[in-house]
Backbone bond lengths (Angstrom), bond angles and torsions (degrees), N, CA, C in turn:
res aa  C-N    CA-C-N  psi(-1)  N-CA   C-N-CA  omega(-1)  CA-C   N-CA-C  phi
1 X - - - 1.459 - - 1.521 108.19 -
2 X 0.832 115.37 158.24 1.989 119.70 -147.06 1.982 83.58 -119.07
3 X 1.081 117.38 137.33 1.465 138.33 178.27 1.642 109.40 -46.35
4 X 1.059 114.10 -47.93 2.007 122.71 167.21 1.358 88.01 -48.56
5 X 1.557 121.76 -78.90 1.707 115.78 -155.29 1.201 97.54 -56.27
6 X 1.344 136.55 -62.97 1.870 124.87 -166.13 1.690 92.71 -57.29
7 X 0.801 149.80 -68.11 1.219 138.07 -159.31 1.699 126.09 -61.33
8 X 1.608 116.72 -32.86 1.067 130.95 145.35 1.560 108.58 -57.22
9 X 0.901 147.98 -27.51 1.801 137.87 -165.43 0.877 86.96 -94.24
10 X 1.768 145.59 -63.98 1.162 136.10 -171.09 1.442 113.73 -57.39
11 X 1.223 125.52 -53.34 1.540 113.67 164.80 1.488 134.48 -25.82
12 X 1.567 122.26 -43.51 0.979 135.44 -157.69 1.300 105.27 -109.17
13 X 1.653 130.04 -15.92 1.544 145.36 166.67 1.579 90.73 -81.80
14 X 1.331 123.98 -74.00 1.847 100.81 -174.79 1.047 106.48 -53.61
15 X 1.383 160.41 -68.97 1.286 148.98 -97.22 1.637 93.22 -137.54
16 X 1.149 132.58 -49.33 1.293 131.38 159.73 1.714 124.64 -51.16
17 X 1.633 101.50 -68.87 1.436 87.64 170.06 1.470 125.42 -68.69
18 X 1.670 134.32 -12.12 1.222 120.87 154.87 1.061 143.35 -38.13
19 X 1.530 126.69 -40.75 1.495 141.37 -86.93 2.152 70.70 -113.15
20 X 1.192 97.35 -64.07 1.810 102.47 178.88 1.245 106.63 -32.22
21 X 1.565 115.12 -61.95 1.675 103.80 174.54 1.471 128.39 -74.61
22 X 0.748 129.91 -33.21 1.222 133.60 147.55 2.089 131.82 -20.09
23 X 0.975 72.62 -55.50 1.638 100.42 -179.72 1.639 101.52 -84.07
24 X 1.249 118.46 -44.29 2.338 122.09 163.69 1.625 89.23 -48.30
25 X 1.404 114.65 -58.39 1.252 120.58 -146.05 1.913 106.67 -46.47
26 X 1.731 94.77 -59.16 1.660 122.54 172.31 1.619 112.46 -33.76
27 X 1.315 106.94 -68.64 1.768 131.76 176.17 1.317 84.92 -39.18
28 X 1.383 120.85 -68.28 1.815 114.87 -152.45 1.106 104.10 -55.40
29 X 1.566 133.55 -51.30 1.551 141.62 -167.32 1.450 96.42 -71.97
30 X 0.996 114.65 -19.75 2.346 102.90 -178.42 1.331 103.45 102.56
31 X 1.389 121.09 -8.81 1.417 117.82 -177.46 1.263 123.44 -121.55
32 X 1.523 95.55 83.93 1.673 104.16 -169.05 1.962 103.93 -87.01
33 X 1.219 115.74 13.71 1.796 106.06 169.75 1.504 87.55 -90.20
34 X 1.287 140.32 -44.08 1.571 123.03 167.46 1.290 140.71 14.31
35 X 1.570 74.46 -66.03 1.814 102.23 179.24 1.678 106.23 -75.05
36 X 1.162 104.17 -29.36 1.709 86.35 174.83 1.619 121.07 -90.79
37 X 1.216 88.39 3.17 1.447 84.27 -173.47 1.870 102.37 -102.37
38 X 1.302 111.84 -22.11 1.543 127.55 146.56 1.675 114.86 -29.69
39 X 1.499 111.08 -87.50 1.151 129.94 166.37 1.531 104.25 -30.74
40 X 0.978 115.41 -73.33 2.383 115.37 170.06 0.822 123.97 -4.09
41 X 1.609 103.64 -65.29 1.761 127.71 -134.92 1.809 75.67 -97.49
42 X 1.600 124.42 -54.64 1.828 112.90 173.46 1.370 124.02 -44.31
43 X 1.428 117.54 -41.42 1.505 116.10 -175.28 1.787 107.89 -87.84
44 X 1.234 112.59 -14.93 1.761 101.21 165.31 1.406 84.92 -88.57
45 X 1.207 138.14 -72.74 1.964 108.18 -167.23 1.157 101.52 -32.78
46 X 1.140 139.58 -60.83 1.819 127.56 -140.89 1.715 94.75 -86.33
47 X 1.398 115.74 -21.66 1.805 110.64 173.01 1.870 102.28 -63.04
48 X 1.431 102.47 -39.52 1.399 98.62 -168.53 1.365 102.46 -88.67
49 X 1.528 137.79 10.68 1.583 128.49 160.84 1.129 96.54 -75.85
50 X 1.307 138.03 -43.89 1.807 145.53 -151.70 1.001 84.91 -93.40
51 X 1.079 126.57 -60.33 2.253 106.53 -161.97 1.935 84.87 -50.00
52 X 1.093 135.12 -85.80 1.371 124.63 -130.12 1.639 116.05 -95.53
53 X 1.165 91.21 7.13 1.685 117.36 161.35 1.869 106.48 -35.83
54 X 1.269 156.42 137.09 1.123 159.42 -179.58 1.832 94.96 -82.32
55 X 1.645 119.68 151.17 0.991 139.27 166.39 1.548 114.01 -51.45
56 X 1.509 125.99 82.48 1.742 106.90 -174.92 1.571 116.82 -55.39
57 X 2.078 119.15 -17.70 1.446 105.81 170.35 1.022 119.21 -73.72
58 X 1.467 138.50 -5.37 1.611 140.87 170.86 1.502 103.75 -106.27
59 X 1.319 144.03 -22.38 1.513 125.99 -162.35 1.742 93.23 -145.20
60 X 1.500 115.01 77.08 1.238 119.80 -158.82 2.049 89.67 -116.01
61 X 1.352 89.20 142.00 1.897 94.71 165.60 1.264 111.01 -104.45
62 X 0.886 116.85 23.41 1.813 113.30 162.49 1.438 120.87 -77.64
63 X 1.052 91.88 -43.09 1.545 92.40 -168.33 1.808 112.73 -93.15
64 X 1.726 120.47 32.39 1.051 135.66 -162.78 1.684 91.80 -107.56
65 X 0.819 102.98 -47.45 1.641 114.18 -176.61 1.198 108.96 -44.88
C-alpha cells in the first residue's frame, strides 16, 4: 500500500469514523452548532492540505521506477 493510500485511510477512519460520536458528544453538552463548526475548522485544514499540495504533473513518482 503506497503512503497517500495509508495516509488517506487513516484520515477518513479518524475523522470519518468519529464524526457520529462526535456529533452524540455536541447534543450531550447542549451545543449542537459545535459540530458544525467541527466539520469547518476540518474542511479549511483539508482546503489548506490541497492548496499547498505539490503539482503531481510536474513532481510525479511514477516515472522514478
Amino acid at each position: 500500500m503506497s503512503q497517500t493510500r495509508l495516509l488517506y485511510a487513516v484520515a477518513v477512519s479518524l475523522f470519518g469514523g468519529t464524526a457520529p460520536d462526535i456529533a452524540l458528544w455536541f447534543k450531550d453538552q447542549k451545543m449542537e452548532s459545535g459540530f458544525y463548526w467541527y466539520v469547518t475548522v476540518l474542511i479549511l485544514v483539508s482546503l489548506l492540505v490541497y492548496a499547498t499540495m505539490r503539482d503531481t504533473k510536474h513532481h510525479s513518482h511514477i516515472d522514478r521506477d
